[in-house]
C-alpha positions in Angstrom: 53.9 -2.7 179.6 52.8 -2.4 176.3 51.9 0.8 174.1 49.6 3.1 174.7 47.4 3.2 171.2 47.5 -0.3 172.2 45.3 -0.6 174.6 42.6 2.0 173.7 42.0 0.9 170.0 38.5 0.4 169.2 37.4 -2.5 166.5 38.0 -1.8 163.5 40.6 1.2 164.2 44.1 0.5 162.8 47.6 2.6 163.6 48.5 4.4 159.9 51.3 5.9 161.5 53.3 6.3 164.7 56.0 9.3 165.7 57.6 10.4 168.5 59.5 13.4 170.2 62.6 14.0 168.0 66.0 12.7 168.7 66.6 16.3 169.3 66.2 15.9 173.1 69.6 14.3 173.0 71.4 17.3 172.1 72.1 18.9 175.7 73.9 15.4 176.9 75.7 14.6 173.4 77.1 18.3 174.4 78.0 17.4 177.7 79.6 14.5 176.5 81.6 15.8 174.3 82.8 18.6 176.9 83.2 15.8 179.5 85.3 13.6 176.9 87.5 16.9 175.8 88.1 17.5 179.9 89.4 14.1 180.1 91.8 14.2 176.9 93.0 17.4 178.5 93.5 16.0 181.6 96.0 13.5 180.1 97.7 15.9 178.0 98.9 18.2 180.7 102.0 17.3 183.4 101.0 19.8 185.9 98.7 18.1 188.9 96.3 20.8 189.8 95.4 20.9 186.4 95.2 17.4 185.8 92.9 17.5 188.9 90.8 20.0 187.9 90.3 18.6 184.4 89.2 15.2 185.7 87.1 16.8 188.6 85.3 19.3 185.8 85.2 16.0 183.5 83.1 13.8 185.8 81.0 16.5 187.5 79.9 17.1 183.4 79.7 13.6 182.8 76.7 13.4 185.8 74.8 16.0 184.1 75.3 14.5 180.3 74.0 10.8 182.5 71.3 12.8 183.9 70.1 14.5 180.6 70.8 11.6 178.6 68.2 9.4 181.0 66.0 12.8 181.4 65.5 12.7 177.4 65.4 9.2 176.9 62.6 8.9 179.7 60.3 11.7 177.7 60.8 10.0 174.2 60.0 6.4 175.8 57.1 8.1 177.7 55.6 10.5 174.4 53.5 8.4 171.8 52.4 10.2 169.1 49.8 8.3 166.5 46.8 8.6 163.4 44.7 5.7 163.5 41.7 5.4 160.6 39.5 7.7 163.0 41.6 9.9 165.0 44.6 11.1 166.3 46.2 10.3 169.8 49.0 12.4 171.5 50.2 10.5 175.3 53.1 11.8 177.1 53.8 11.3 181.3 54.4 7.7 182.9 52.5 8.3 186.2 51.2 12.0 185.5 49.8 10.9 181.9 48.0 13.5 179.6 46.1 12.4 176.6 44.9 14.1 173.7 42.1 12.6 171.1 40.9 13.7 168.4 38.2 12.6 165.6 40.2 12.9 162.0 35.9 14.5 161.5 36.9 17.2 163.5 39.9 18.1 162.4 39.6 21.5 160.8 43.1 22.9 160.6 46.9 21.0 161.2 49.5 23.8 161.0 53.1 22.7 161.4 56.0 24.9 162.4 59.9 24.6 162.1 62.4 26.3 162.5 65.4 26.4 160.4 67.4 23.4 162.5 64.0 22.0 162.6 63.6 21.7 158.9 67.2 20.5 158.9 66.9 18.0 161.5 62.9 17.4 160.5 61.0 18.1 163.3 58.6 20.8 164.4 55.3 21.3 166.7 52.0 20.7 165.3 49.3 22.5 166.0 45.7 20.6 165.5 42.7 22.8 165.1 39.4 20.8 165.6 35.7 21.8 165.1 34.4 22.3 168.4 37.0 20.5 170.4 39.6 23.4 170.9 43.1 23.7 169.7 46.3 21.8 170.4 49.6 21.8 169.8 52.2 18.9 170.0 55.5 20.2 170.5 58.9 18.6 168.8 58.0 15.6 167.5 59.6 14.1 164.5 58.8 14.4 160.9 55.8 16.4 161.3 55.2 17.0 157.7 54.2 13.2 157.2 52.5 13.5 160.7 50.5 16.3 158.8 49.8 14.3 155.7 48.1 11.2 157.6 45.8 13.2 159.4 44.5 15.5 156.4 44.8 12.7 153.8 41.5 10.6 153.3 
């Protein structure tokens, strides 16, 4: 299964650039993990059983959840594509439930990004695209949105 913008590129469009949801999805499981890893050292620094018990119980229980959002975030970053080709812009997220967005780059009127602080620190941010005609959309978390930005309103 290839990409998406793949498949629906018309002659003579080319990709000028490609991003997708931001890393930032990982940031519930790397937590887990690290509260499943610091059960786990606990559990082997302690001589009293119940404890022991408990730490390993709490430690795998949390390591399930850090495996489920771990493959939960993975899933949405593998499933989002986010591109500019030389005459619009395509936005694709879902595997069997798929949503598509399109865009002409002649419609675009507006592209408004927003970050937050850890947004600007981590660079990412949504993207709101403003079109003549065609409505308003925003493209939530996806990574480096300023040069995301740039490619659509440069020409």
């Amino acid at each position: 299964m290839g990409r998406y913008i793949d498949e629906i590129l018309q002659p003579g469009e080319k990709v000028l650039y490609s991003t997708n949801a931001h890393w930032m999805f990982y940031l519930p499981a790397i937590a887990a993990w690290i509260v499943a890893l610091v059960l786990l050292i606990l559990s082997r620094t302690t001589v009293t059983e119940g404890i022991i018990l408990l730490c390993l119980s709490g430690s795998a229980i949390v390591a399930i959840i850090g495996l489920y959002w771990t493959v939960k975030a993975w899933f949405h970053r593998w499933t989002t594509e986010t591109d500019v080709t030389n005459l619009r812009v395509v936005h694709k997220t879902g595997f069997i439930k798929r949503r598509t967005f399109e865009m002409s780059l002649d419609k675009v009127e507006s592209v408004d990004v927003n970050q937050s602080i850890l947004g600007r620190l981590l660079n990412y941010g949504d993207v709101t695209i403003l079109g003549v005609g065609e409505g308003k959309e925003t493209i939530s978390t996806i990574a480096s949105p300023l040069v995301f930005r740039n490619y659509i309103t440069a020409r």
